[in-house]
TORLUMZA-99046 format. One record per residue: x, y, z of N, C-alpha, C in turn. Coordinates in steps of 0.2 Angstrom, whole numbers, plus 5000, padded with zeros to 4 digits. Last residue first. Example, Ala and Ser with C-alpha at 12.3 -4.5 7.8 and 13.67 -1.06 7.14 Angstrom:
506449895035506849955036506450005039/506649725039506249785039506649845039/
//
This chain:
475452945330474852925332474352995335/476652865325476252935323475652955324/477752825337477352815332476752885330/479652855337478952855339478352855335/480652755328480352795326479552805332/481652695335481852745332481352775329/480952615345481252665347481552715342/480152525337479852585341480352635343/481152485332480952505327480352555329/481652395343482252435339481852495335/480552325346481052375351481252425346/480652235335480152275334480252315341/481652125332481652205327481052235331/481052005337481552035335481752125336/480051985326479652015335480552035339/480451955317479952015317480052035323/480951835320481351895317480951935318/479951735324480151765329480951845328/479751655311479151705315479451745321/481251615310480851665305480351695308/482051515314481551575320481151635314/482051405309481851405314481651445317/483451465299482651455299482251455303/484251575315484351545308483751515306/484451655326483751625325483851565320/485751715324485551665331485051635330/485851745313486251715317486251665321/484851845311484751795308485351745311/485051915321484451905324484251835317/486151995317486251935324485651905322/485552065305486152015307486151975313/484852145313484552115308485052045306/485852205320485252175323485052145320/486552285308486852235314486152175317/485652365304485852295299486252245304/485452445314484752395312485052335310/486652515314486352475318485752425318/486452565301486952515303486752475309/485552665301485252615298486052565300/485952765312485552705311485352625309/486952815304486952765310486652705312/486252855295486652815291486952775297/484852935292485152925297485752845297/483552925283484352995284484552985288/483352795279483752825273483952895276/482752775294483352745290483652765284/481752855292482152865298482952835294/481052825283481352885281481852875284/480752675286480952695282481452755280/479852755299480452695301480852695292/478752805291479052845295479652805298/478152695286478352745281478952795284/477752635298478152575293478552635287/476852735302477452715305477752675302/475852735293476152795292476752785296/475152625293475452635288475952685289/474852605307475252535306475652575300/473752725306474352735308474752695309/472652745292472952685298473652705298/472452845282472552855288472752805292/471552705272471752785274471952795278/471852535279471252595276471752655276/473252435269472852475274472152535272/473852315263473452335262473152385267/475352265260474952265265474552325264/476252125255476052215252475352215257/477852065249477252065253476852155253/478651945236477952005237477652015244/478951845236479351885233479151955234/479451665241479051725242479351785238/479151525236479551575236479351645237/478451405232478551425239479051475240/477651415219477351395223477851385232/478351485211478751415211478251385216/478251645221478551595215478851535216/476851725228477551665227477751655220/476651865237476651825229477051795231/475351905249475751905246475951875240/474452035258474452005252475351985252/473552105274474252055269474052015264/472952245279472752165277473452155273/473752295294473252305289473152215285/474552185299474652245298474452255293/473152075298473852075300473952155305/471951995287472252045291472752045298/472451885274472151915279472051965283/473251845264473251805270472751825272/472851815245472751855251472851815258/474051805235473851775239473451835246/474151895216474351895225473951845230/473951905204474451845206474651845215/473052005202473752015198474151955200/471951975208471751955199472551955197/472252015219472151935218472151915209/472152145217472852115219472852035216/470752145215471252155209471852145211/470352125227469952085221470552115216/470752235234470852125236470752125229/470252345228470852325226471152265228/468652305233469052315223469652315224/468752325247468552255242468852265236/469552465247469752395251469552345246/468652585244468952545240469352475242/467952615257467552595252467952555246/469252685264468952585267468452565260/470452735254469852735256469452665258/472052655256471452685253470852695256/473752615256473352655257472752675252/474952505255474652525251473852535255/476652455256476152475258475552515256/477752325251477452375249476852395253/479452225252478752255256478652325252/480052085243479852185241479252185246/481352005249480652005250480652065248/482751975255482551975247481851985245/482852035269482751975267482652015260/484252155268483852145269483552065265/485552315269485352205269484852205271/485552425263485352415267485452325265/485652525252486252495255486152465264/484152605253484852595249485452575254/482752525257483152575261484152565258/482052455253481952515252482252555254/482052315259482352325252481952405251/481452345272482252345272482352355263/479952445270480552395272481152385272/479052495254479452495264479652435265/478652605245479052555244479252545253/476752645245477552655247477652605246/475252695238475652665236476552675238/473852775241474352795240474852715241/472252795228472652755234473252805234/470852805218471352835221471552795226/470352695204470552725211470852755213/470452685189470152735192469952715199/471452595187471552665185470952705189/471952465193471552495197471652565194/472852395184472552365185471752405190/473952505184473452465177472852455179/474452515198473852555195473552555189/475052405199474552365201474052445198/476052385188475452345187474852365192/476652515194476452515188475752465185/477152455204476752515205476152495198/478052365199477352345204476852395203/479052455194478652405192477952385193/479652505207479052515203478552515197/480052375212479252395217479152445210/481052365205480352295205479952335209/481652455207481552465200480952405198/482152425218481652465220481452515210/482552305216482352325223481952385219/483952345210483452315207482552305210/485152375220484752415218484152395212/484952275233485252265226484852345225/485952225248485652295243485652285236/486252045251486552115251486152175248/484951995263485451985256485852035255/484651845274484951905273485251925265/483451745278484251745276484051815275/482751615283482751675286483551645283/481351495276481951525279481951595279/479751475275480051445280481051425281/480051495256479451515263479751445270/481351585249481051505252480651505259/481351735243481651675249480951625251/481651855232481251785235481551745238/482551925219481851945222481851865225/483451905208483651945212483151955219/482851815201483551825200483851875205/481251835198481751785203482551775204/480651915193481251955199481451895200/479851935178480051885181480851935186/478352025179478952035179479251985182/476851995172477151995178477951995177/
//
């Protein structure tokens, strides 16, 4: 495993903001890398999502990843995320896996969806919206900012819920 602590992870139970590294998205493909070692003869599809995927973007220091498969392959790739150091939560948006460091540092979150679940193709589609639309994506980083401001730790479960007007309205969902 790639040590990213130097640039990758925030303290489970705060809410901070970081500047764009572009190291971001040379640790997702990194990721890529381990996780189809570890699954060569599956098919899936594998995005980089989130805010650390969108260049010149702030974002918490977390690698969102989403990753697409046939329902039959679901149990084999739990079972080999787990094998690669991933915490399974559960089902969410699609199912969620993530990785700590240090035992409370997060650095990984990767959500596991069936083929075609349209949770994945909106998160892929909000992504694009913001790497073409330079407006946009300022005004997200603004929101994303007050919403750390005013929430500071204490509202971390309530950032998401935050952002999620903002992230219907710029991208209709692909349903």
């Amino acid at each position: 495993m790639t040590d990213v602590s130097a640039f990758l992870g925030l303290r489970q139970a705060t809410l901070a903001l970081a500047p764009y590294d572009p190291r971001w998205a040379e640790a997702f493909a990194a990721e890529v890398f381990l996780i189809r070692a570890a699954l060569p003869d599956i098919n899936f599809e594998i995005e980089h999502i989130g805010s650390t995927a969108v260049p010149g973007l702030p974002a918490k220091p977390i690698l969102d990843i989403a990753m697409s498969a046939d329902a039959n392959h679901v149990p084999r790739i739990a079972e080999a995320l787990v094998g690669l150091g991933y915490i399974d939560r559960g089902i969410r948006s699609g199912r969620l896996f993530i990785r700590l460091q240090n035992g409370d540092v997060r650095t990984h979150n990767l959500h596991l969806y069936e083929a075609g679940d349209p949770d994945c193709r909106d998160q892929v589609a909000f992504r694009e919206a913001l790497r073409a639309d330079p407006k946009l994506c300022d005004r997200y980083a603004a929101l994303k900012q007050d919403l750390v401001d005013r929430l500071g730790d204490a509202g971390r479960a309530r950032y998401a819920d935050g952002k999620t007007d903002f992230v219907r309205t710029a991208t209709p969902p692909a349903r």
